[in-house]
C-alpha positions in Angstrom: 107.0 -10.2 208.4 103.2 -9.7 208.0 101.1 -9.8 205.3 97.9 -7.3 205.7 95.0 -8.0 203.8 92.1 -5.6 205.0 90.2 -6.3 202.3 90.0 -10.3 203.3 90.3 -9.4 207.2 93.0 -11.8 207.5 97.0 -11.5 208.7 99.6 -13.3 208.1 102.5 -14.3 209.7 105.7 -16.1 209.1 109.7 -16.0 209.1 112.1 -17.3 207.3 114.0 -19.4 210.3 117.1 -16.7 210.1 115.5 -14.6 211.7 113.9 -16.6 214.7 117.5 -18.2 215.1 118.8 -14.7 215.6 116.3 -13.6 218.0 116.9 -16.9 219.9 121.2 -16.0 220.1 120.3 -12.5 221.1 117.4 -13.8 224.0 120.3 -16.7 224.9 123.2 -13.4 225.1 121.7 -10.8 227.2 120.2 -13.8 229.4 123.1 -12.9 232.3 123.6 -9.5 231.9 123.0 -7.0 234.5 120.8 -3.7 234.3 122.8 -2.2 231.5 121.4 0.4 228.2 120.0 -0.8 225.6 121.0 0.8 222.3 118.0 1.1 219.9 119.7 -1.3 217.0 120.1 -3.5 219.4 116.6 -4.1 219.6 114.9 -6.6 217.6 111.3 -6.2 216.0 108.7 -8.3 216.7 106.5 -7.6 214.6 102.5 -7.3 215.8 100.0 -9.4 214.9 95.9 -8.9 213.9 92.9 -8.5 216.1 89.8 -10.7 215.3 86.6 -12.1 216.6 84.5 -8.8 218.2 87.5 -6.7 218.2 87.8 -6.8 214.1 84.0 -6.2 214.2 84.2 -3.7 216.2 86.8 -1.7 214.8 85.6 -2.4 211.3 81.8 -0.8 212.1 83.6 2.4 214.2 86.1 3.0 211.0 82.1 2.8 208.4 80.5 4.7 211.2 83.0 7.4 211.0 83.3 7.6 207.0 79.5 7.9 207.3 78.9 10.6 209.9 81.8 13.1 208.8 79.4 15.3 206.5 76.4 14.7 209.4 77.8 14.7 212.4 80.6 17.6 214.2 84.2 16.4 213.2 84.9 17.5 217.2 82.6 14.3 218.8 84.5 12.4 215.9 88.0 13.4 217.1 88.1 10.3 219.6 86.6 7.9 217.8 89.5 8.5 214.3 92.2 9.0 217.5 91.3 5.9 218.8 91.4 4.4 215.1 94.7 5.6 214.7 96.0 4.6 217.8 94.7 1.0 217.3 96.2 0.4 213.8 99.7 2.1 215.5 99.5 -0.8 218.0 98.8 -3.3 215.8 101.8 -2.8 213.9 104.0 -3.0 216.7 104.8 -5.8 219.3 102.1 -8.2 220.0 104.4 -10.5 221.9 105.0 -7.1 224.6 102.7 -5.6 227.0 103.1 -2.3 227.8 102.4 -1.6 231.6 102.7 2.2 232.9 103.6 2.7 236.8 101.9 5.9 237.7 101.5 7.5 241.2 101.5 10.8 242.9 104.4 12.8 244.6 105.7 10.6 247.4 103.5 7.6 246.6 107.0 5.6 246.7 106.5 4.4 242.5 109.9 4.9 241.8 111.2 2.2 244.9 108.4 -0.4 243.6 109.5 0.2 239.9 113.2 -0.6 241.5 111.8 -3.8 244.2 110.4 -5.1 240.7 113.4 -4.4 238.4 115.3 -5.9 241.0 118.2 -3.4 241.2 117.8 0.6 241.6 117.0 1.6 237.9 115.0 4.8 238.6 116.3 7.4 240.7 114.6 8.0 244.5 114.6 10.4 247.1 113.2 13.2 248.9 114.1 15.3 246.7 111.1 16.4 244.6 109.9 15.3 241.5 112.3 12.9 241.8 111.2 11.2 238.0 111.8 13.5 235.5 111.1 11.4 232.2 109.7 7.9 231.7 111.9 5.2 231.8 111.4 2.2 230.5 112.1 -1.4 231.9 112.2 -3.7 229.1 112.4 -8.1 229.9 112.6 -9.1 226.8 113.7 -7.6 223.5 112.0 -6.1 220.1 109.9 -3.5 222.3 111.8 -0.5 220.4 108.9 0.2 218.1 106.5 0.3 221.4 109.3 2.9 223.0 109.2 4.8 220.6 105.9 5.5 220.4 106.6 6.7 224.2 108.9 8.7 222.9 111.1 6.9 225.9 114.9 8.0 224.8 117.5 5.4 224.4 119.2 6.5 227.1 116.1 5.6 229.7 116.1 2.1 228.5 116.7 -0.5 230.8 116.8 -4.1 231.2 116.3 -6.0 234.7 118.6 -8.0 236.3 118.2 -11.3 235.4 115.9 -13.6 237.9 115.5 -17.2 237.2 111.9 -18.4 236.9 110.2 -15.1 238.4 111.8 -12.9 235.6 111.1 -16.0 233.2 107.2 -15.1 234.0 107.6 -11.5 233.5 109.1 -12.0 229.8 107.0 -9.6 227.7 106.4 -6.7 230.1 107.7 -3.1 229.3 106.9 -1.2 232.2 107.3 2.6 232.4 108.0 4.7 234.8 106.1 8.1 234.6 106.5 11.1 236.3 104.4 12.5 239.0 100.9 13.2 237.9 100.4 15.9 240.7 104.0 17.6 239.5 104.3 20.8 239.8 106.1 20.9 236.7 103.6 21.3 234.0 105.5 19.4 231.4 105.9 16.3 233.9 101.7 16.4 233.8 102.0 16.4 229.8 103.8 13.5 229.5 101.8 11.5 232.1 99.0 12.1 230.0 100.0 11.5 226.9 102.0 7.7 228.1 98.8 6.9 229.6 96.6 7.3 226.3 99.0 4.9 224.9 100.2 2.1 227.0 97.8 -1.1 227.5 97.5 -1.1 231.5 98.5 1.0 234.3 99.8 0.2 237.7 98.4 3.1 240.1 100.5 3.4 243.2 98.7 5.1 246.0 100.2 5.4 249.5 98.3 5.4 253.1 97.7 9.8 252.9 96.9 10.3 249.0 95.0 7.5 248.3 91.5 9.5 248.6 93.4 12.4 246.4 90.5 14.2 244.6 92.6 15.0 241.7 94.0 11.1 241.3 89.7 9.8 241.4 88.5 13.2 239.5 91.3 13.5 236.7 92.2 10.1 235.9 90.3 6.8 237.5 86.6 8.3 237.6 86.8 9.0 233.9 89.1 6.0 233.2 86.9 3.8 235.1 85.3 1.8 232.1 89.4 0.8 231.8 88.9 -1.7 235.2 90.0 -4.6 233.4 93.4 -2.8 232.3 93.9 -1.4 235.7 96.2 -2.1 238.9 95.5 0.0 241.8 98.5 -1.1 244.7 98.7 0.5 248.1 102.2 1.1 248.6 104.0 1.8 252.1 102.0 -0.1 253.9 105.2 -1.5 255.9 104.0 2.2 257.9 100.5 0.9 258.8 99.5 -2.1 261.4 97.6 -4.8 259.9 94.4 -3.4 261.0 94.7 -0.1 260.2 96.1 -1.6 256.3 92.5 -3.7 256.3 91.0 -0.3 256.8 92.6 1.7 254.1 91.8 -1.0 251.6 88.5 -1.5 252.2 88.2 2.6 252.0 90.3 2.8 249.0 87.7 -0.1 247.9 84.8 2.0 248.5 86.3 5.2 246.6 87.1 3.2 243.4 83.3 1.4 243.7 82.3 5.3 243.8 84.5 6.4 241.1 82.7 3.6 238.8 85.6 1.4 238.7 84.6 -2.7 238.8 86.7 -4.7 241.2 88.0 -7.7 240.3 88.2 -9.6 243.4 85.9 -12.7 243.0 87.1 -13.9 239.9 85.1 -11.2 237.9 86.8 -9.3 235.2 87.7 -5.6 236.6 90.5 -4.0 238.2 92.8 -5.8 240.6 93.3 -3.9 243.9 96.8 -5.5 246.2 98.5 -3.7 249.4 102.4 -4.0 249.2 105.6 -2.3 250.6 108.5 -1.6 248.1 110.4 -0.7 250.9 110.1 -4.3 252.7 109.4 -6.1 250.1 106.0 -7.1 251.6 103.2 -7.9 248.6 106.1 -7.5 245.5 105.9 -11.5 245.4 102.0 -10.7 244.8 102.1 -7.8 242.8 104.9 -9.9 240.3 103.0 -13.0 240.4 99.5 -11.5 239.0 101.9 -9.2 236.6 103.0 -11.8 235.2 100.1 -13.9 234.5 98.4 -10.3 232.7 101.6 -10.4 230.7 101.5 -14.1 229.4 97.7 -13.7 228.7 98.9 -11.0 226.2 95.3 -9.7 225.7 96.0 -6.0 227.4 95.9 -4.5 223.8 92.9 -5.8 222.9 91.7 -5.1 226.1 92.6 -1.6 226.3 91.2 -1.0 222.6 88.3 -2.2 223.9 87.9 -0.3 226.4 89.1 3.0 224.3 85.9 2.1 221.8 83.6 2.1 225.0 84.6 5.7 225.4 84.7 6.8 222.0 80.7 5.0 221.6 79.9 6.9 224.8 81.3 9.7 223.7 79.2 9.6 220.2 75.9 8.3 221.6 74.1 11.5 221.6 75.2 11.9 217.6 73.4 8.1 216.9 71.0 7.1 219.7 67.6 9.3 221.1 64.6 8.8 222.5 61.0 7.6 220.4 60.4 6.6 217.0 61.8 8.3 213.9 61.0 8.2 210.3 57.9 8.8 208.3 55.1 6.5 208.4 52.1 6.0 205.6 49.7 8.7 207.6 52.7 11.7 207.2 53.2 10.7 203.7 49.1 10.8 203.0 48.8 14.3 204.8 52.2 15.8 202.2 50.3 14.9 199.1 47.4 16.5 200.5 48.7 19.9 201.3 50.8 19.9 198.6 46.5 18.8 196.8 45.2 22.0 198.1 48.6 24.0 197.6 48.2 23.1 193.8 44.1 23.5 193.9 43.0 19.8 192.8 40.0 19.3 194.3 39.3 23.1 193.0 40.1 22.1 189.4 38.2 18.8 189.9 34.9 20.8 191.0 35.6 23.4 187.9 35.8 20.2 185.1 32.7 18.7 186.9 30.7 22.3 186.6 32.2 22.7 183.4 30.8 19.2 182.1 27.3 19.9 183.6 27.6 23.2 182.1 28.5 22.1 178.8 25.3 19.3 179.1 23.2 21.8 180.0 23.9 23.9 177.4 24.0 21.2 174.7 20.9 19.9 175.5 19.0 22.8 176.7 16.2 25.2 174.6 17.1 27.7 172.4 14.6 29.9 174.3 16.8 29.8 177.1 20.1 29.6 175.5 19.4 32.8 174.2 18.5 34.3 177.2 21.9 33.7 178.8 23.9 34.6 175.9 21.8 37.7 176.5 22.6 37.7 180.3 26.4 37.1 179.6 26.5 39.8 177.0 24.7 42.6 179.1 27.6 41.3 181.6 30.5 42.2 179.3 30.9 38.5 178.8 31.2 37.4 182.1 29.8 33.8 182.8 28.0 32.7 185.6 29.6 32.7 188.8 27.4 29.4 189.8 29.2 27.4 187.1 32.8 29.5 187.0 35.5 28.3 189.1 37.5 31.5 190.9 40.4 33.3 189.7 43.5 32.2 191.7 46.0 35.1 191.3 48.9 32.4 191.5 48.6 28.9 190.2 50.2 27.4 193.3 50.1 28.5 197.1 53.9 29.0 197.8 52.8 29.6 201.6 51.1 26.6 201.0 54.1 24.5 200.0 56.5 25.9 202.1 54.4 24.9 205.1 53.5 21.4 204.2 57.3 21.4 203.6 58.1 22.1 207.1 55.4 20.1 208.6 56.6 17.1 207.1 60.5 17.7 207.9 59.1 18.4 211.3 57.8 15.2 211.2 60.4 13.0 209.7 63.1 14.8 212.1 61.0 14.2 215.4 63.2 11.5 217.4 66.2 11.8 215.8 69.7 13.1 217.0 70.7 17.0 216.6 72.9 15.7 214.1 70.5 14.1 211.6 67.5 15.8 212.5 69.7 18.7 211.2 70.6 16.6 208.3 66.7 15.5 207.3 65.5 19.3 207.2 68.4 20.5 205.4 67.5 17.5 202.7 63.8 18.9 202.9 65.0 22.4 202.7 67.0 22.0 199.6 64.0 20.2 197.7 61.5 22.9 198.3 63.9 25.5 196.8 61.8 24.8 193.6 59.2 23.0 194.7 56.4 25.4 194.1 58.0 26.5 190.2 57.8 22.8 189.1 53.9 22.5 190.5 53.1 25.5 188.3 55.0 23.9 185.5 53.4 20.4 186.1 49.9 22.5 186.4 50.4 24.1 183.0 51.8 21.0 181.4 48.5 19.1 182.4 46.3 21.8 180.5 43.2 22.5 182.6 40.6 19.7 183.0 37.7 21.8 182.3 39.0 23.1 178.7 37.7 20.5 176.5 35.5 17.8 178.5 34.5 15.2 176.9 31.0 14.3 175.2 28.8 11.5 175.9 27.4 9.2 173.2 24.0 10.4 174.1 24.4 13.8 173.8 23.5 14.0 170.0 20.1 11.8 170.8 19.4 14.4 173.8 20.3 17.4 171.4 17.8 15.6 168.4 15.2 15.6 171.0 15.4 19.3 172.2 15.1 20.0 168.3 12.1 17.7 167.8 10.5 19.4 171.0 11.4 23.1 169.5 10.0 22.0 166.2 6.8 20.7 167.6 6.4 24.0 168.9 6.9 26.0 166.0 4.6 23.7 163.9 2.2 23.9 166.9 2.4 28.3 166.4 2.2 27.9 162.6 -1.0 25.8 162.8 -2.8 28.3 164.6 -1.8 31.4 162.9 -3.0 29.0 160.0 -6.2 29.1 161.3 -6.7 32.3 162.4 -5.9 33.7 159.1 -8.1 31.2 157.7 -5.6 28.9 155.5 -6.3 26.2 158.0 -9.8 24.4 159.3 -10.8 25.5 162.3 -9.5 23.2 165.2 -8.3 24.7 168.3 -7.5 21.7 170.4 -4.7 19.5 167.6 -2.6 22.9 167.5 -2.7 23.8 171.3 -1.8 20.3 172.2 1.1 20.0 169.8 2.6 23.4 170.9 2.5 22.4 175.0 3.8 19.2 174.0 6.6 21.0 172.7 7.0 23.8 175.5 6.6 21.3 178.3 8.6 18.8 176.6 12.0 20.9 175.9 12.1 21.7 179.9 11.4 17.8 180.3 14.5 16.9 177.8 16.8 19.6 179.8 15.8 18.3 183.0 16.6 14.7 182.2 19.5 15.4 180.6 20.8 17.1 183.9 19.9 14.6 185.9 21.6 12.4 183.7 25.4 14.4 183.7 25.2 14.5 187.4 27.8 10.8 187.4 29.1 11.3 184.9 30.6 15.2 185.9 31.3 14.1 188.7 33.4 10.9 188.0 35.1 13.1 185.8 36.1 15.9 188.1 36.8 13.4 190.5 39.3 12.2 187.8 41.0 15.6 187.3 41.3 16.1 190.9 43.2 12.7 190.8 45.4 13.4 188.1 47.0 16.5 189.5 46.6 15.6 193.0 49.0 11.9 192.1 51.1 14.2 189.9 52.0 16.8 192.6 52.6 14.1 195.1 55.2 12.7 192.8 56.7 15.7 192.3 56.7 16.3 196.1 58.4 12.9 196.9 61.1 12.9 194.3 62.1 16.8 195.6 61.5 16.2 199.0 60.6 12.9 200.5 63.0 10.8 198.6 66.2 12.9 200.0 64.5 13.2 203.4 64.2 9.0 203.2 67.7 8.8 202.0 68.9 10.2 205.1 66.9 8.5 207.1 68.2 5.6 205.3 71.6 6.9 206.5 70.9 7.4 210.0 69.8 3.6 210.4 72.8 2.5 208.6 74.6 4.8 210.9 72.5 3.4 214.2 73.4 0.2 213.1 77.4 0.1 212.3 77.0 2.0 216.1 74.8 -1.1 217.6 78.0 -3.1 216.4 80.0 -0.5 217.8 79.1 -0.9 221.2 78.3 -4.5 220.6 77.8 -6.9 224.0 80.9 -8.3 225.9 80.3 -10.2 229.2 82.7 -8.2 231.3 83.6 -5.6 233.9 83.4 -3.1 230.7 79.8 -3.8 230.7 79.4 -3.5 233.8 81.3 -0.3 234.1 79.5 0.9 230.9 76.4 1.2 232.7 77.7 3.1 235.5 77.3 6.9 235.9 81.0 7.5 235.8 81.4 5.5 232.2 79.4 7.8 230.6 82.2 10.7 231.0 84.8 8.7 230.2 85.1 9.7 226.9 85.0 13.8 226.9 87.0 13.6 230.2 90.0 11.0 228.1 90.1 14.0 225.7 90.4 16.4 227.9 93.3 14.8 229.7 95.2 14.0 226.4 94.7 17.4 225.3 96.1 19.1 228.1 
């Protein structure tokens, strides 16, 4: 029995004696027996147990990276990756104590005579006759593989046991190994089933003879795409008993070269990869071999975990155009800088800023200019129908905010954030950017109205009453200046020419002198306070910018690196022949071509 906690990671195993005494009776029973049926209730469950370590890891980032990517990326270039999900938690609730070894071969290759040499007895049926394997059978040396057989979908009927074989057989305790039909049948329905046992079982056995080994359709359909699967792979040259020792040196040194070609790592210095023997099932020349390094894959019982493995270096292969491209993505400080300030112009800050600063000088002026020449505008603008003076008026905008203008710094800036990423998300960031200028350009208008405009009631300075008390005292001085000479020309004053004169210029020349100062003096002040304005509305329509449409275009940015990363887990770093074979040209098609074969 096992206890599965996913949410700890951890499994549990243990029975209650009963049952490991039974399996013991049963294991002690059919020890003798020959090659006989074995009925499915015969069979007893051994239950699987829990991958850990990288595997765990490894699994656990492809099941986030999957959750993550279903509304981003096309549920097609998911397919493998949730297949090979499926398929791992299906083997982890079988048998971990069996490994599940397919013998697969072409028309003729003689698999059926070595699947007999290593049964020990005739088991599958052989001949000239052709196809001569039909359905898989299934050779079973130890019991509780019924869960793993019927995942095969191997009947009851093409169950076998070996005959039993002292120590050798002792070694082989744990193997199921199949029997497939021809992969080059001419029956399509024996090609269906080859395909679909071999996207299940953890290794395969590829039996080859002498004038097929170099068959394009064995290196293009099934080891070339397979290839990153080395360390899960036997290739044996069978019928060798027909070839001298030379020419058998030759063949596997060619057979060598193709699988080298095909992207396949050899394991034949001690480095993980795929183990390449010559034998005859018809002489019995090599089976010794062939058993003894059987064996020793069995009792290392890591094919499953091997095999996932290698079915996750497809699937991330598969998926690293949705997660990985070339350059930097993302939006740095200098994008973010130029959005606020197209969104500036789109809203007119720095033209409302100038209008309050005119405004302010304007209203200086006026404040603290002469009557004389107060009255003379108002006289201007009234001969103008009220119109002001264009100098001082900021233009009419027909719209209060650019749409054009919005829409484009919209784009630019999805344009930019997108740049680098993968179709997927690059698709996903200018959607996000899309959506939140929908009513972008409404909500400046609103925030432009809410604001009220800058230049409606500017503010006075404390010295504006002092400046306007002056222009008074000056316009005084030159109506009490006027009044003292009509005095004296009508006679009511003494004579005196020069008092009256000078009081009157002092006033004329001093109103000017007031205005003058008094402009010189509002030229700060306006400005610091258009300068203001322009600020104001230029920070408010940058926040309303970024919360419509930088903060969704960040959040899936922030996705996509949260994605990149669970994928860098993904592929993670293991120091074997999958590495190796990862980087080879043929590993890189592994994963569209697996599809295509399980498809078929």
């Amino acid at each position: 029995m096992v206890d599965d906690d996913r949410g700890s990671g951890r499994r549990e195993s243990w029975d209650d004696g009963l049952i490991a005494r039974r399996a013991s009776e049963r294991a002690a029973a059919v020890a003798g027996d020959d090659v006989r049926d074995v009925p499915e209730e015969d069979a007893l469950p051994l239950l699987g147990g829990s991958y850990g370590g990288p595997l765990r890891t490894r699994l656990d980032a492809l099941h986030e990276l999957v959750g993550l990517s279903r509304t981003r990326v096309e549920s097609e270039a998911l397919a493998e990756a949730g297949r090979v999900l499926d398929e791992a938690a299906a083997r982890q609730r079988l048998s971990s104590r069996h490994t599940v070894i397919a013998l697969a071969g072409a028309t003729g290759s003689g698999k059926s005579t070595l699947f007999n040499a290593l049964a020990g007895v005739p088991v599958s049926e052989t001949g000239l006759r052709r196809p001569t394997t039909s359905a898989p059978i299934a050779l079973s040396w130890s019991e509780g593989a019924a869960g793993l057989l019927d995942r095969l979908s191997v009947p009851s009927r093409l169950r076998r046991r070996p005959l039993a074989g002292g120590a050798a057989d002792a070694e082989l305790q744990g193997l199921v190994l199949v029997d497939l039909p021809d992969h080059d049948s001419a029956v399509t329905a024996h090609r269906d089933q080859v395909d679909r046992v071999l996207g299940l079982v953890d290794a395969v056995i590829w039996v080859v003879d002498p004038e097929k080994y170099a068959d394009a359709a064995l290196h293009e359909r099934y080891l070339r795409p397979l290839a990153g699967h080395a360390e899960v792979t036997f290739v044996v040259l069978n019928q060798i008993d027909r070839l001298g020792t030379e020419a058998a040196d030759l063949v596997l040194d060619d057979l060598r070269r193709l699988l080298d070609e095909d992207g396949v790592a050899l394991g034949e210095h001690g480095e993980p990869g795929a183990t390449v023997l010559a034998v005859s099932a018809l002489s019995g020349e090599g089976i010794p071999e062939l058993r003894e390094f059987i064996g020793r894959f069995v009792q290392e019982r890591t094919a499953p975990e091997r095999r996932l493995a290698a079915d996750i270096d497809a699937a991330a292969a598969r998926l690293r155009p949705a997660y990985l491209a070339d350059g930097r993505s993302g939006l740095d400080e200098r994008a973010r800088g130029d959005f606020a300030d197209r969104l500036a112009v789109a809203v007119g800050a720095q033209a409302a800023g100038e209008a309050a600063e005119r405004v302010w000088r304007r209203g200086a002026i006026r404040a603290c200019g002469t009557p004389w020449l107060r009255l003379y505008r108002w006289y201007e603008r009234l001969r103008a129908h009220g119109s002001t003076d264009p100098r001082l008026d900021p233009p009419v905008e027909d719209e209060l905010t650019a749409r054009q203008r919005v829409e484009q710094a919209v784009r630019i800036v999805a344009d930019e954030a997108s740049r680098g990423l993968p179709a997927p998300w690059a698709q996903a960031v200018r959607e996000a950017a899309a959506r939140g200028a929908e009513g972008l350009p409404e909500a400046l208008d609103e925030l432009t109205v809410s604001m009220g405009d800058p230049a409606a009631r500017p503010p006075r300075p404390a010295w504006w009453p002092a400046a306007v008390l002056a222009q008074v005292v000056m316009t005084l001085l030159q109506i009490f200046g006027a009044l003292w000479l009509v005095g004296q020309i009508v006679g009511v004053v003494e004579p005196g020419l020069l008092p009256p004169v000078l009081v009157m210029v002092g006033g004329i020349v001093g109103g000017p002198l007031v205005e003058w100062a008094c402009e010189g003096a509002v030229k700060g002040p306006a400005r610091r306070y258009g300068q203001e304005a322009e600020r104001r509305l230029r920070e408010a329509a940058a926040a309303c910018g970024r919360a419509r449409v930088l903060d969704p275009v960040a959040a899936e940015l922030m996705r996509y690196r949260e994605v990149r990363e669970q994928y860098a887990t993904v592929v993670g770093t293991r120091p074997s022949a999958r590495v190796v074979g990862g980087l080879r040209s043929g590993a890189s098609r592994m994963g569209a071509t697996r599809a295509g074969v399980r498809g078929r």
